[in-house]
C-alpha positions in Angstrom: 71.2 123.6 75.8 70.7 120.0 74.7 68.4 118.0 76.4 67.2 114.3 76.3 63.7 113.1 74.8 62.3 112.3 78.0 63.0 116.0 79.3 60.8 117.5 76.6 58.1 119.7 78.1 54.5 118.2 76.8 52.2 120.6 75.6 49.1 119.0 73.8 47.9 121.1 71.9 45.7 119.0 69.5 44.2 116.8 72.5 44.1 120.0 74.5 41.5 121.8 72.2 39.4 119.3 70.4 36.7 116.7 71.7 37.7 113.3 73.0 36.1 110.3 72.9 34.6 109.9 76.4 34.5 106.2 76.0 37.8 104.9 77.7 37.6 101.6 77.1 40.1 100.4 74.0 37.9 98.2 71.6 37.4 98.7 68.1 34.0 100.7 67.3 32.7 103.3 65.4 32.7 107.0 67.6 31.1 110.0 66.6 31.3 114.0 67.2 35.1 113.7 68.3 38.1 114.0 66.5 40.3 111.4 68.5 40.3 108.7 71.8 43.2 108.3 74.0 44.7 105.0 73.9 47.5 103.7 75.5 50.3 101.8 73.6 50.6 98.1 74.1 54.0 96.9 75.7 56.9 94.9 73.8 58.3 91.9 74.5 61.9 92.6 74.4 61.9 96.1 72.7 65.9 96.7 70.7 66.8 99.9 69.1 68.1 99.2 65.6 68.7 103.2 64.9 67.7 106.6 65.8 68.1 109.3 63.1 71.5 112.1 64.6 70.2 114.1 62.4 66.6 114.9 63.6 68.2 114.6 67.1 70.4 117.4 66.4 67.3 119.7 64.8 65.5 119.2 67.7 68.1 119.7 70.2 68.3 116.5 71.8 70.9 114.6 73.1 71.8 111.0 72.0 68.8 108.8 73.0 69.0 107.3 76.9 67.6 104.1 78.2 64.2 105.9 79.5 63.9 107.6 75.8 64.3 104.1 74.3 61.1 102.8 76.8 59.0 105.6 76.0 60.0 105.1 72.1 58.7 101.4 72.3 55.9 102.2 73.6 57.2 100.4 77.0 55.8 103.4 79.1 54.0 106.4 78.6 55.7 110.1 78.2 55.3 111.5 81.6 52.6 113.6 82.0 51.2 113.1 78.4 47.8 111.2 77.9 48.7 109.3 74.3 46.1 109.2 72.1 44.5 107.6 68.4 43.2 110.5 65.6 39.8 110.0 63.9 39.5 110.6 60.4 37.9 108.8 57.3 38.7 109.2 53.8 38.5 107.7 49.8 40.5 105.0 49.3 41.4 103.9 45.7 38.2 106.5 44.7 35.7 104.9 47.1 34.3 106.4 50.4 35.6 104.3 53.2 33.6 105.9 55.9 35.8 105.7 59.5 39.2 105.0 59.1 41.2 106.5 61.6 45.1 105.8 63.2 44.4 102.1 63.7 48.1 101.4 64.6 49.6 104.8 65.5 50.0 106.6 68.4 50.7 110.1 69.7 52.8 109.7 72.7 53.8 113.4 72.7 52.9 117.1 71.8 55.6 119.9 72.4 57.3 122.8 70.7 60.8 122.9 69.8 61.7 127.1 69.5 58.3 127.9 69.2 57.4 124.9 66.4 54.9 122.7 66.9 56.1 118.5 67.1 53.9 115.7 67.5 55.6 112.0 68.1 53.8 109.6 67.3 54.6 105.7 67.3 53.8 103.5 64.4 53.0 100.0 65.6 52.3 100.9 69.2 49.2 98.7 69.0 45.4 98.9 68.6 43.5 101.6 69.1 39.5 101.8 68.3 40.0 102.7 65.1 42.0 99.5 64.2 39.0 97.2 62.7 40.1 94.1 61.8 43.9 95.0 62.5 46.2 93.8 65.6 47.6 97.7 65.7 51.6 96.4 65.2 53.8 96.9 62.1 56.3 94.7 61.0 60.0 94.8 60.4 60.2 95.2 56.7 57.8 98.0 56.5 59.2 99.7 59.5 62.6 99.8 57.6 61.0 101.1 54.5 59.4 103.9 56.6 62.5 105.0 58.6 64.6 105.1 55.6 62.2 106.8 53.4 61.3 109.8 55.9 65.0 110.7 56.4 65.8 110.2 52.7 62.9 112.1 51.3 64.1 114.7 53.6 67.4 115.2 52.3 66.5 115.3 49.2 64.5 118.4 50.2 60.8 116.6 49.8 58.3 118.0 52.6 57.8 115.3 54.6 57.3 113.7 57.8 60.6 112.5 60.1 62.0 109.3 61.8 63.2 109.3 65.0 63.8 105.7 65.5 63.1 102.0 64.9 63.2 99.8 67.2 62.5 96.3 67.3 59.7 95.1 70.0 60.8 91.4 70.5 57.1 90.2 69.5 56.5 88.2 66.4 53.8 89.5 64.2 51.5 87.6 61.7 51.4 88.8 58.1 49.7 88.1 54.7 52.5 89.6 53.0 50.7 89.3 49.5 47.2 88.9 50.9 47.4 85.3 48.5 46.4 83.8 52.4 50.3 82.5 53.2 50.1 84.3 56.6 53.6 83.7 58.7 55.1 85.5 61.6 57.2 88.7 60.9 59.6 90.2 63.3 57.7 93.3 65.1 58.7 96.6 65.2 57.9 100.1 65.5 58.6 104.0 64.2 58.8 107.1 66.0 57.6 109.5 63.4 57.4 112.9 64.0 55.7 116.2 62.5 54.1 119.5 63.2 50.7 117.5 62.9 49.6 114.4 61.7 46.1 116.1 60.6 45.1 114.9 57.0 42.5 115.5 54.2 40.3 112.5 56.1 39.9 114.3 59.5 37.9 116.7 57.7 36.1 114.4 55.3 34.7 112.4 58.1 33.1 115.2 60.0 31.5 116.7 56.7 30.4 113.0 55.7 28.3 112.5 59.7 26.9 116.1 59.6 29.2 116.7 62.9 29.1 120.6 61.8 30.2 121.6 64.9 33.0 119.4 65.3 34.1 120.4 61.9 34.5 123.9 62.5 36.0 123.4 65.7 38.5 121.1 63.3 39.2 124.0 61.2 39.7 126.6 63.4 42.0 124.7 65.1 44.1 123.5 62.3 44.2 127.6 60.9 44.9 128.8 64.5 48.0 126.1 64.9 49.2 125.7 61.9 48.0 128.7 59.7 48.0 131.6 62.3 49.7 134.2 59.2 46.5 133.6 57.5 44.4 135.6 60.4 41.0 134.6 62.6 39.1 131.8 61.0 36.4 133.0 59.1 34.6 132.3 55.8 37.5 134.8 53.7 40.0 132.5 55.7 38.8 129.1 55.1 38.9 130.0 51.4 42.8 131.3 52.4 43.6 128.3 54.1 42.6 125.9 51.2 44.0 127.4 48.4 47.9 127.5 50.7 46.9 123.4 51.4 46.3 123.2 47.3 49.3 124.9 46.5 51.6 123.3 49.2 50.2 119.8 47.7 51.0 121.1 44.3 54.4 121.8 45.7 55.0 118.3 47.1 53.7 116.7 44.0 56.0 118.6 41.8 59.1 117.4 43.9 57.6 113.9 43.8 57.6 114.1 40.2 61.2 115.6 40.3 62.8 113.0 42.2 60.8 110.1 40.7 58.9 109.5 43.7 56.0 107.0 43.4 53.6 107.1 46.5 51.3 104.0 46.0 48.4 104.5 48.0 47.4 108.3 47.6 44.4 107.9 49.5 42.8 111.0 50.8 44.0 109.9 54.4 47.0 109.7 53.6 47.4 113.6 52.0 48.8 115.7 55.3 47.1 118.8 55.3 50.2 120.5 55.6 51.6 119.4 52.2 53.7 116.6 53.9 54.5 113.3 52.4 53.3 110.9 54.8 52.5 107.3 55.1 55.1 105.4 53.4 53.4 102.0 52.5 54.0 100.1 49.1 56.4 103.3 48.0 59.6 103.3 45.2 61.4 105.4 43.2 61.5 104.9 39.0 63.9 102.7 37.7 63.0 102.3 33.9 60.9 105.2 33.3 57.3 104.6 32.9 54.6 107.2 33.8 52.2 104.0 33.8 54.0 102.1 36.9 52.7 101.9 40.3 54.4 99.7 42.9 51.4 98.9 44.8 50.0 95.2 43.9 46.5 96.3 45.0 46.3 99.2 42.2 47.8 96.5 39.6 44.9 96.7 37.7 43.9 100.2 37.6 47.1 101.9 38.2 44.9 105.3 39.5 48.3 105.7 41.5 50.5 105.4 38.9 53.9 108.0 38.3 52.3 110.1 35.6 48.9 110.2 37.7 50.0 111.5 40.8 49.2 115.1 39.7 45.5 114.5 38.6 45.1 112.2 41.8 46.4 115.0 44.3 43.9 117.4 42.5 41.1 114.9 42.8 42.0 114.6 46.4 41.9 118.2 47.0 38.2 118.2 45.3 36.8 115.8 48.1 38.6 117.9 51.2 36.7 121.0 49.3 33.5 118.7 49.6 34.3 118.6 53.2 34.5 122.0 53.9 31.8 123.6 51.8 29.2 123.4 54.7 31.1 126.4 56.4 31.8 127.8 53.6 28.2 127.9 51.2 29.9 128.8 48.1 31.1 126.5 45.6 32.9 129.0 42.6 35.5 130.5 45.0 36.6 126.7 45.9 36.3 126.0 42.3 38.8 128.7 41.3 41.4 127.6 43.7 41.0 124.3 42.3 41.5 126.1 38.4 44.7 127.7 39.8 45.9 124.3 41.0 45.7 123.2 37.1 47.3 125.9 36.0 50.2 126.1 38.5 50.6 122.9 38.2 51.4 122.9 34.8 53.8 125.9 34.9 55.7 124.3 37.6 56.0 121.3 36.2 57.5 122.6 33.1 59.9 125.0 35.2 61.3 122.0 37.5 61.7 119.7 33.8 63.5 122.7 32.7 65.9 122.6 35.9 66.6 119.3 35.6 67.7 119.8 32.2 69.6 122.9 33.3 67.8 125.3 30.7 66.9 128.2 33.1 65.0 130.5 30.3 61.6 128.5 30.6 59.6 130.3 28.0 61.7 129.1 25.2 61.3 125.7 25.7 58.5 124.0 24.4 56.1 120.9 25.9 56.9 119.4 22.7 60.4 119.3 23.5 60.0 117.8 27.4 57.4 115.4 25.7 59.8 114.3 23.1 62.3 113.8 26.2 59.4 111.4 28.1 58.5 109.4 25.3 62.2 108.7 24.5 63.2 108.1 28.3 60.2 105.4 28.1 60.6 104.0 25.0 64.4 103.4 25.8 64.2 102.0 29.2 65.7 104.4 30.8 66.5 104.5 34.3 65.3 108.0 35.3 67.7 108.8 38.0 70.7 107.8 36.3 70.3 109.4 33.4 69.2 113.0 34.8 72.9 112.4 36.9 75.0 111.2 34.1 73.3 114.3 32.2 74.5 116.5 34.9 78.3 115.1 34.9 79.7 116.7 31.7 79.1 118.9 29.1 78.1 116.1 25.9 79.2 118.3 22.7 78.3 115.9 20.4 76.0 112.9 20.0 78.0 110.0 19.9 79.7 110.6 23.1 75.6 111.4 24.4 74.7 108.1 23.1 77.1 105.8 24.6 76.8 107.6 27.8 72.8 107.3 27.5 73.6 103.1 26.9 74.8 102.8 30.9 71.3 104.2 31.9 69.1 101.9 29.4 67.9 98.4 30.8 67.9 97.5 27.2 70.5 95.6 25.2 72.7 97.9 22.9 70.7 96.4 19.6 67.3 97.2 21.0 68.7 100.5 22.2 70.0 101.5 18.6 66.7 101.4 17.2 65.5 104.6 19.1 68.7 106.3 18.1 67.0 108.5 15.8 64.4 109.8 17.9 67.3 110.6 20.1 69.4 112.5 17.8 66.7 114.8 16.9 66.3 115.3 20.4 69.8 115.9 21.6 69.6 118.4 18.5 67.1 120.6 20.1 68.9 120.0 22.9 71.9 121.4 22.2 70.1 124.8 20.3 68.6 125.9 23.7 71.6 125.5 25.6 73.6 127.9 22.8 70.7 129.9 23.3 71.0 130.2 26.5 74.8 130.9 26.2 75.6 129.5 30.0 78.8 128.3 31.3 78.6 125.1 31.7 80.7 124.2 34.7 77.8 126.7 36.5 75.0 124.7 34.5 76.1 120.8 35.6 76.3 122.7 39.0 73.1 124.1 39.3 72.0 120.5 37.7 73.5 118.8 40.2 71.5 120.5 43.1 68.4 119.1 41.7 69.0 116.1 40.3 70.0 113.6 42.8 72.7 110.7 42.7 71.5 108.1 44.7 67.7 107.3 46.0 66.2 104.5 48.1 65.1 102.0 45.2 63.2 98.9 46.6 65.9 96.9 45.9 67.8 98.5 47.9 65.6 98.3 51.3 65.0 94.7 50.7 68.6 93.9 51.1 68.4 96.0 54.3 65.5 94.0 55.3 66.9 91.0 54.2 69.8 91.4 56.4 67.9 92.8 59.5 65.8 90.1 59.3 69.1 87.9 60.2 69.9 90.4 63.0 72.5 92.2 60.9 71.3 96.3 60.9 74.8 97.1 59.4 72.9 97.6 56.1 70.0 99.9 57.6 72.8 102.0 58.9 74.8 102.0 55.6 71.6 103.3 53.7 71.1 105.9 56.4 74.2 107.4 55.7 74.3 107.1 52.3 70.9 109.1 52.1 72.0 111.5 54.1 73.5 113.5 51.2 72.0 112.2 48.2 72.9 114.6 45.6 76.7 114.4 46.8 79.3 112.4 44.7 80.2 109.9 47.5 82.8 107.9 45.8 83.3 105.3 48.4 79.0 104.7 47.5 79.8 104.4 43.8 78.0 100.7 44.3 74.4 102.3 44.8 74.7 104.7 41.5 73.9 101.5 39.3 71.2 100.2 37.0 69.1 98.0 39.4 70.1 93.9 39.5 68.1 91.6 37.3 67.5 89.7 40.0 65.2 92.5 41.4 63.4 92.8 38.5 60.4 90.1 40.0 61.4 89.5 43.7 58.9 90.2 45.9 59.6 93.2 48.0 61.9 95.0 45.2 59.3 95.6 41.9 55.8 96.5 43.2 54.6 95.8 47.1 51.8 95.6 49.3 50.1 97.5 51.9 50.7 94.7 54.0 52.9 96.2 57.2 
């Protein structure tokens, strides 16, 4: 039987079994040998919910959100009988050791389980907590809408990731360096319900190994296999080495469908890599428009692009070498971690050429070559292809012959028809190859652009996109935010009356702050 939020039984699980921070004051400082401090959220103004996600109610049983769910969701009052509470981790950010880092704006207002699953809610932009350094502990409007969207939308198109509850307004104006080029101006405020199984990351562990806090480290781990790994048996040296290699592969996973979807992260720090293979934190995000391995919408990796598309793979891998770092003290042996981080590689590669292969709807992998997907890349780059289009278009009909290919391949291109024409030979010899595997493979191809179809979706949350919705919001108009919502809900369905969305993006986009490349600013 449904129930409302507020009615959830709290069972902390994660604050139950791991050490606090004893100090109860809330004031920014460095802690040691604990792995979170409870905090309390800071009150809105004049909190307004702008939308809560029917979907996620519905998973989790709940009924449509009350007045009392709505104070407890702006961080208004505190769930009843919960202590909230701020996580301590560290991590590498942009390849440099950042020492404590920690939730300096988020908050976990409530533990539970849902049939026997694990949830933790946690509010982002609840206010400071001690691990908010220079930070005021808020988030603003535009990146709040940017988060909500993205959870729900990365979820349906069947991304692991973290959920959205609800967005809410708070009523408080918030001061923002948008650019950090020192225009600050006040931003509407606003925070996120978020919700996941944990919220633990590759940093909790990083900043234990990095202070010696043995102890608290293995308390960490134990914890983490006993919660959230419990088929992989009672922690022990065999089943650390377990537990990392499912994290490496369940990161490889997650990549993989990054890569599929032509997700671009931004800010792939090691605190922001969930240990459970969860996309999480969604900062200066956004999908490819004109393919380009090379592009990273984040302004503060501009220069060095170590985020970039065609990265993302070697960066997750890196990632996973520092969370081996941090575990190696309980585990004294560096060539068993080193294997599971050979397998990574390897899988990687394999899967990677498996999922290209689906997208192309060739389903006997082993005759298609790297040649050919790299011959596909360089083309789609070259060309100025938008990615998402053209995989969709692709998917549509059956092309038997080139010409019909290359006009169709002209809608997806953000070059003009001359330019265009000059790669036409690169892509005939393509479409060639093409068209060899898919006689070899001798499928019908109503059940091809099917199966296509399933993994290769028609509309995704480009930037320019959620900057209209922000735009609008900003005005007090939410009719957009809702619009995407739904939209998003089934991305790789047809949706006629969307047609609008399935389109190259607007030149006006192409520079406008917000829609091209964006900062961690939020």
């Amino acid at each position: 039987m449904n129930k409302t939020f507020a009615k959830l039984v709290p069972q902390p699980s994660f604050s139950k079994y791991l050490e606090a921070d004893a100090v109860a004051e809330n004031f920014t400082r460095q802690v040691s040998h604990v792995h979170f401090s409870f905090t309390a959220t800071k009150k809105p103004a004049k909190p307004e919910l702008i939308h809560a996600s029917p979907d996620l109610l519905q998973e989790l049983q709940l009924e449509k959100l009350k007045d009392v769910d709505l104070d407890i969701l702006s961080g208004m009052i505190p769930f009843p009988n919960f202590k909230p509470y701020a996580m301590r981790y560290g991590g590498h950010q942009f390849g440099h050791w950042a020492g404590q880092l920690g939730d300096g704006r988020a908050i976990n207002i409530l533990e539970t389980k849902i049939n026997d699953t694990p949830w933790t809610f946690q509010l982002k932009g609840g206010g400071p907590t001690p691990y908010s350094r220079s930070a005021d502990g808020f988030a603003v409007l535009r990146s709040s809408i940017r988060e909500y969207l993205c959870s729900e939308a990365m979820y349906n198109l069947g991304v692991p990731t973290t959920r959205a509850l609800s967005l809410m307004k708070t009523g408080d104006w918030v001061p923002r360096d948008m650019l950090y080029n020192g225009n600050q101006a006040d931003e509407h405020g606003a925070v996120v319900c978020r919700t996941s199984p944990s919220f633990i990351r590759f940093g909790n562990f990083e900043i234990l190994s990095a202070q010696n806090e043995i102890k608290e480290l293995k308390q960490l781990l134990d914890y983490t296999i006993t919660e959230h790994f419990p088929h992989l048996g009672m922690p022990a040296k065999e089943t650390y080495l377990s537990f990392f290699s499912e994290v490496a592969k369940r990161t490889k996973d997650m990549i993989i469908d990054w890569q599929r979807v032509g997700f671009v992260h931004g800010v792939m720090n090691t605190d922001n890599l969930s240990i459970l293979g969860l996309t999480i934190d969604y900062g200066p995000y956004g999908w490819l428009e004109n393919y380009d391995p090379s592009w990273t919408p984040n302004t503060t990796d501009s220069e060095t692009r170590r985020y970039r598309f065609g990265n993302q793979s070697n960066i997750a891998l890196w990632n996973l070498v520092q969370l081996a770092n941090a575990i190696y003290p309980l585990i004294e042996e560096a060539k068993p971690l080193e294997e599971i981080l050979v397998k990574y590689k390897t899988s990687y590669s394999l899967d990677y050429h498996q999922m290209m292969c689906s997208k192309l709807g060739l389903s006997t992998f082993e005759s298609v070559s790297e040649g050919f997907i790299d011959a596909l890349n360089m083309n789609l780059e070259a060309s100025q292809i938008d990615m998402t289009m053209f995989y969709r278009e692709l998917s549509n009909r059956e092309y038997l012959d080139f010409k019909s290919f290359f006009t169709a391949l002209g809608t997806t291109s953000y070059l003009d028809n001359k330019t265009l024409l000059a790669k036409k030979k690169d892509w005939e010899k393509w479409f060639d190859d093409y068209q060899k595997l898919l006689e070899q493979e001798g499928m019908m191809a109503e059940s091809r652009l099917l199966t296509m179809k399933k993994v290769n979706p028609k509309y995704v949350l480009r930037n320019y996109m959620a900057q209209l919705a922000i735009d609008e919001a900003d005005k007090g108009n939410f009719e957009l935010v809702d619009e995407l919502y739904q939209l998003l809900r089934k991305p790789y369905d047809e949706q006629p009356n969307m047609q609008k969305w399935f389109a190259l993006r607007p030149d006006w986009a192409m520079n406008k702050v917000g829609c091209s490349m964006l900062s961690c600013s939020s």
